[in-house]
Every structure is written in structure tokens, then in C-alpha cells.
N, C-alpha and C positions, 0 to 999 in steps of 0.2 A: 406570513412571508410572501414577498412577490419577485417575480423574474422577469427580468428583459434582457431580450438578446440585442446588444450595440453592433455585432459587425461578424460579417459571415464570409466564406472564403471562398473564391471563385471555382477552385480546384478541389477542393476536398469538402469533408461535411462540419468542419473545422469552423468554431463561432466563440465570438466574446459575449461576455455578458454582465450583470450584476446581480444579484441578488442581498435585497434586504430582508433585514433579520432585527427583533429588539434589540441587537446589542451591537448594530452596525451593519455595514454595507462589507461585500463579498464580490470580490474582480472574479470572474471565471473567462478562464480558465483557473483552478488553484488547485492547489496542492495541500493537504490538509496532516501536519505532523501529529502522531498519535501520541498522544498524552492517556495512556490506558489508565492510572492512578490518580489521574486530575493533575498529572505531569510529567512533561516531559522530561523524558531521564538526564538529569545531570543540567539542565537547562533555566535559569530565571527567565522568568516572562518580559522583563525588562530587554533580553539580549532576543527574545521570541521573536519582541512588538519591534526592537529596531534595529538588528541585526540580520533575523531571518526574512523581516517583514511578514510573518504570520499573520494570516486575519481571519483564520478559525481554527480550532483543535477537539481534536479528540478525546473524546471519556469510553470509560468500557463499564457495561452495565452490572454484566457478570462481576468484573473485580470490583468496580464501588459498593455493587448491596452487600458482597461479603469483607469489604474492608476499604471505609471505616464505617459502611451501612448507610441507609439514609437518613436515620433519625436526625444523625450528627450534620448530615451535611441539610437537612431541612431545618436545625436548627441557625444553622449560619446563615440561613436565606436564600440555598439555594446554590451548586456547584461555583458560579460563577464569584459568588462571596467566598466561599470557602475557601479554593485555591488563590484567589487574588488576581483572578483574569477578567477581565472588562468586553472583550470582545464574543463573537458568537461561537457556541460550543456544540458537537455533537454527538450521541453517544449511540456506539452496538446496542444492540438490544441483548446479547450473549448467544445470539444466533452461531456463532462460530464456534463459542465450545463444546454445542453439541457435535459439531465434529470433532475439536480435538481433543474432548475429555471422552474417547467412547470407551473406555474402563469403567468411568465413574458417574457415567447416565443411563437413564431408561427410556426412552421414547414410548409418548404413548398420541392417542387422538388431544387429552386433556391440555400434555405440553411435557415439559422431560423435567423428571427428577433426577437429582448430582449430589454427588459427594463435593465437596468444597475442599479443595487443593491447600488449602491452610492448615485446617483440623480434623477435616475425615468430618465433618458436621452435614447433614441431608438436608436439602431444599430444594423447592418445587419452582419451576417456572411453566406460567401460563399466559397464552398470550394477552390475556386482560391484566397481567399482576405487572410484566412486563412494560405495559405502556405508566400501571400507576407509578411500578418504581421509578421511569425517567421523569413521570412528572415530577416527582420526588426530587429527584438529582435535580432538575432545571432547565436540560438542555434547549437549545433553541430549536433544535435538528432533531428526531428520536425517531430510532427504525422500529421494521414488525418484525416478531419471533418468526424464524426461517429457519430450516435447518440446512445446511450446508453439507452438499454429497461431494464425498472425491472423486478426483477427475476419472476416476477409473471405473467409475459405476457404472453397473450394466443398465442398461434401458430399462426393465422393469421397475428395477429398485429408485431409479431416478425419475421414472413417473409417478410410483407410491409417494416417493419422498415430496415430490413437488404437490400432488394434491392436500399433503399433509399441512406442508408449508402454506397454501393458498386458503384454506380451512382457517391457519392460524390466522394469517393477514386479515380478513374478511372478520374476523372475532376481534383482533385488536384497533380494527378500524371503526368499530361501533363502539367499543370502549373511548377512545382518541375523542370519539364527535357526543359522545354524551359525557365526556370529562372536562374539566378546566384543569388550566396550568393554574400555578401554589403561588407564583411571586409576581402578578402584577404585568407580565407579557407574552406575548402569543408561541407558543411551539409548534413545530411542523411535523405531520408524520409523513416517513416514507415509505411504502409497501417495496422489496425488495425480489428482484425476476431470479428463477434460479429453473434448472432443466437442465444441469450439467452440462454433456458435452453436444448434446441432441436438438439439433434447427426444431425439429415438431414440437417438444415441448419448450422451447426456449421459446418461440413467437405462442405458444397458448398461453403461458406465464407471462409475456411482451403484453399481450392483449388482456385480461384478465387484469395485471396489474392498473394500465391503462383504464380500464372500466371502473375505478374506484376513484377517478379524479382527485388525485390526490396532489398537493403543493409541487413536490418532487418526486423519483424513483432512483432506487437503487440497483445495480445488477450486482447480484453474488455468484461466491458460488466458482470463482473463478481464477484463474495461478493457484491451484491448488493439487499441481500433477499433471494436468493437459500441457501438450505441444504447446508453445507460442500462438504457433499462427491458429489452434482449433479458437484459440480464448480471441484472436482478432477474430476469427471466422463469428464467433458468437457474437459479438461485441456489435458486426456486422446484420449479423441475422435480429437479431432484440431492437435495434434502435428506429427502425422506418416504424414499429408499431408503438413508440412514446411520444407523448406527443411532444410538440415543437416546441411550446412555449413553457414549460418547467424544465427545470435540471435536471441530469444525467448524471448520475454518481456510478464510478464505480468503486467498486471495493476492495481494499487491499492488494492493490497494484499500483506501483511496481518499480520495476527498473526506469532509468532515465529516458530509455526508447521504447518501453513500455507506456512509458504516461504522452507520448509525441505522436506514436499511432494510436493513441487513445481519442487524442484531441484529433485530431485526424479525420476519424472516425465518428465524433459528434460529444466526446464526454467532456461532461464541465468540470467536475470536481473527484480528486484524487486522494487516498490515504495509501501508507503503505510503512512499516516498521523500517525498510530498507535503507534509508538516510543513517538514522541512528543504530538501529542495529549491528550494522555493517561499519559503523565511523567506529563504536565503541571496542570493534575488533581489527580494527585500523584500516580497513576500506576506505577510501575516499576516491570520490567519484569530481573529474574536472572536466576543464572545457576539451581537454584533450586524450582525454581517456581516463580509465582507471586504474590507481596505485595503490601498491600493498605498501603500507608507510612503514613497514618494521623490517622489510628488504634490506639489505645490507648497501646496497648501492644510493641507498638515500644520506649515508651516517655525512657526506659530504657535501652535501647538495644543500646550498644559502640561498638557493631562489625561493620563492614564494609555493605556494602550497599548490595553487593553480596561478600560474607567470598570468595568464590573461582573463584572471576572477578579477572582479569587483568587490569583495565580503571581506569584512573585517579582518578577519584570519588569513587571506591575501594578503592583507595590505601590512599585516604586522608580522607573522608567524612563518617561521622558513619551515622545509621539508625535514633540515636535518635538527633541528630543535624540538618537531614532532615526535620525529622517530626516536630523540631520546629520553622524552616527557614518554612514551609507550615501552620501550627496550627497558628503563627505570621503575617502571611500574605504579609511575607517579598518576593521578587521578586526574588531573589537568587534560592530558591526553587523549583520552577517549570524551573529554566534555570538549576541547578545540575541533576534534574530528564529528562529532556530532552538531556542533553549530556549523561548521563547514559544508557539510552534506545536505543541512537544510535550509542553507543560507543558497546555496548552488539550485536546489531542485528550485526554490523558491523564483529564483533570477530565471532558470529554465522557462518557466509557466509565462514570466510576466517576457520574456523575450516570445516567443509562441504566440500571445498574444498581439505584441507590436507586429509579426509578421503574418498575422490573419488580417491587420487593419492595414497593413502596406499592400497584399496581397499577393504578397508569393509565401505563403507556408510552405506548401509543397518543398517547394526547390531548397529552401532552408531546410527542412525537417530531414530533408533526403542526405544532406551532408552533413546538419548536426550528429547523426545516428550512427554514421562511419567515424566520428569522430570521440564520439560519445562510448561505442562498444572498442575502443582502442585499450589493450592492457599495457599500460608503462612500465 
């Protein structure tokens, strides 16, 4: 994988870039929709590739080895055959479910044993098994087992927890560089910065990370119960210590004004459930704020989903034809509201972009955000 940054903003830490991958090229700033199952919900890749304009996605590691497993997907030659997506994919390591499975895990130095949310079945991840399974899967992209403290951790347990994490990184790094990839092109690892809510260990984790010269970095760890601004405040503290010329992911964030001061901020690349999530339960997010489509005030309203979108679903689909596709309970509904959400963040990123290379982000970013956190 390689990175170059095209264009940097006089005002802020705000930068475009590209990044190549074997299965294409990657505009960053982007926004990356989470396909946890090897798809995204409700979604054909067809409406992905030229609806959403998606030009990467997400796998989740934890859910593929336990369903459909890798065999199956190493017999199809690899995620990317499987699903029937051509473009660059990246996957969790399952770093996150050791936070949100903590009924049904064990932490230990070795890596954490689970129960499997399917059938109650037990299995171990290590941070070596870890990197083989994504070989497995294919991804282009594949992070390091981390574990993920809530935002409400007291400093000790958020230092234990990060030495823990740094142990693993450093184990699945030497796995990564003495492994090859299964189908014939290059994977990337990325060591992922995590110290909760705390500047001192966020910049020794910044640094640390950093020292393993790795393609790209991830920061976790983060919208998971902290204030807004402590996750800008980190987001802030972590990034003078990455280096300049690879990628800055963050992880699972976020809101539409969340990924603006991200970029902002210095991060290239975005995931977050929030698009889909939230369309599926009739949230939709526009250029002018956001609507609850199943409000009673919409049963009349013929205009367009967002009057001053661009996306498909603008250009076809009114507000009150939504809300009767959802109020009916018809399945269409929540797939219109889902391509719409991430048809929008999408256009977001690539708009961000145009105005880091015109050179006023700032003053944009500063007005999209009042308009963008409006409730209709």
C-alpha cells in the first residue's frame, strides 16, 4: 500500500490524499461504510459502486471467523470473491468486542477467550491467530488485536489495558512481517493508538505506535462514552506524534460533524454504523439538518428527501413516500434511508475535500456543522 498526500489546508491540519491498495485507489479524505458480514445491510454493491460512490468497505473479523468462517471464504479466493466486491476492503481485528462482549470474554496476556453470540460455542483469539484469520479473509486493510477501554476508565485500568494492547500489537506485527497474504496481493497492517481518555498515555501509545513504521495507523478507542470535545481533545493530542506521510484512520466515528473536525484535525479515513443504522430506523441526515422520517409532519411533504442533495434518492424519492414505505412496514424503507445516508456522508467527504484544495475548509466546515446538527 502507498500514500500521498495531494493538498493541505492553509488553516487547519485538514489534507487530501490517495492511497493505493491491490484492488484500487482510495480519495482521502473517505468515509468507509461498514459491511460487518461482508455486507452492507440491505445494500447491492452495484448501488455501493455508483450510488454511494464507495471505494472501500468494511468486514468485521470477529463476525466472519464465526459466520460463514474462513474456510468457506478461503475457498472462494478470498473476501473480495466471495461477496462479489472488486474494490479495497478492510477488516476489525474483533478488537471491539472485547469491549462489548464483556459477559462473554476472558482477557488474558495470551489474547481473550468468547463465547460466540450465535451458539454459546468458545474460541480464543490471539494476536497471531488474529492476523492469520484476516489473511484468511483477504482484506487489503487488516488491524492489530486492541482492546477497547470505555470512555469512563479510570487511569490505571486504561494504562494496564494499553500496555496490554501494545504487547499484542508488537506480537501481531512480527506475525504480519513473517506471513504472506493467500491470493496473490499485498495487505496492510495497522497498529491501532488507544489510552482512553488520558493525553499521557495517548501520545506513549502516538509514539509507540509510530516506532513500528507501519503503512498506516488507527486510533481507537474513541465515541465510546467520552464528551465530544475530550475525543476531539485526543484526536488532537495523538496526531503531531504520526507520522505525516501514511494514514490516519479513525475508528467508528461518527456523526456528520464528527467526521468535519476530524478532517480538520488531520484524519483521512472514516467508518461508522451511523449512516445505516440510523436510515434503518428512519434517521436521515441532509444538507439541512436532520429528520425523523416517520414524524407525522412529513405524510405531506412531495419534496425531495434532501431539496438540495444530489443522490439518487433526491432525485427520485419524496419525504412523504418514505415515510409511507417505513409507517407500512414495507422493507424498501429502511434500504432507501440507508443508501441515502451514505450516499450523503459520501458527497460530504468528497465536498471537504474540494474545499481543502480551494482553501477555505475552515469557513465551510464552520457553516456546514450549524447546518448539518439542525433537527427538522
Amino acid at each position: 500500500m502507498k500514500f500521498t498526500v495531494v493538498n493541505t489546508d492553509r488553516e487547519s491540519a485538514a489534507r487530501t490524499g490517495k492511497i493505493f491498495t491491490g484492488h484500487g485507489e482510495i480519495d482521502t479524505p473517505i468515509f468507509m461504510p461498514v459491511g460487518t458480514l461482508a455486507t452492507v445491510k440491505g445494500l447491492f454493491h452495484k448501488d455501493l459502486k455508483e450510488e454511494v460512490k464507495a471505494q472501500i468497505i468494511l468486514g468485521n473479523t470477529y463476525h466472519l471467523y464465526l459466520r460463514p468462517g474462513t474456510e468457506i471464504i478461503g475457498q472462494a479466493g478470498g473476501i473480495h470473491k466471495f461477496c462479489g466486491w472488486d474494490k479495497p476492503v478492510l477488516t476489525d481485528s474483533g478488537g471491539y468486542q472485547v469491549f462489548s462482549l464483556a459477559e462473554k470474554r476472558k482477557l488474558s496476556s495470551k489474547g481473550y477467550h468468547f463465547q460466540s453470540h450465535i451458539d454459546g460455542s468458545r474460541h480464543f483469539f490471539s494476536p497471531e491467530n488474529v492476523v492469520d484469520i484476516q489473511r484468511a479473509i483477504g482484506a487489503d486493510i487488516i488491524m492489530a488485536l486492541d482492546e477497547c477501554t470505555p470512555g469512563d476508565a479510570t487511569y490505571d485500568y486504561a494504562r494496564e489495558s494499553l500496555l496490554l494492547t501494545q504487547c499484542w500489537m508488537e506480537r501481531g506485527l512480527i506475525r504480519f512481517r513473517t506471513t504472506d497474504g493467500l491470493y496473490g496481493y499485498a495487505q496492510s497492517f495497522f497498529p491501532i493508538v488507544q489510552g482512553c481518555v488520558y493525553p499521557e498515555l495517548r501520545r506513549q501509545a502516538a509514539e509507540y505506535a509510530a516506532s513500528m513504521n507501519a503503512e498506516g495507523y488507527a486510533i481507537g478507542g474513541l465515541s465510546v462514552g467520552e464528551p465530544t470535545e475530550v475525543m476531539y481533545q485526543m484526536i488532537e493530542t495523538v496526531l503531531p506524534f504520526l507520522p505525516m506521510d501514511k494514514p490516519r484512520y479513525l475508528m467508528g466515528v461518527g456523526t456528520p460533524a464528527n467526521i468535519l473536525e476530524g478532517i480538520a484535525r488531520g484524519i483521512d479515513m472514516f467508518d461508522c454504523v451511523i449512516p445505516t443504522r440510523n436510515g434503518r430506523n428512519g434517521m436521515l441526515f441532509t444538507r439541512n439538518g436532520i429528520l425523523n422520517i416517520k414524524n407525522r409532519k412529513w405524510v405531506n411533504d412531495l419534496s425531495p428527501v434532501d431539496p438540495d442533495g444530489t443522490s439518487f434518492v433526491d432525485r427520485t424519492y419524496s419525504r412523504a413516500y418514505l415515510r409511507h414505505l417505513f409507517m407500512a412496514g414495507e422493507m424498501l424503507g429502511p434500504q432507501i434511508a440507508s443508501l441515502h445516508n451514505l450516499a450523503f456522508y459520501l458527497q460530504l467527504v468528497r465536498e471537504a475535500a474540494q474545499h481543502i484544495e480551494q482553501r477555505d475548509f475552515v469557513s465551510w466546515k464552520n457553516k456546514m456543522i450549524k447546518r448539518l446538527e439542525t433537527r427538522l
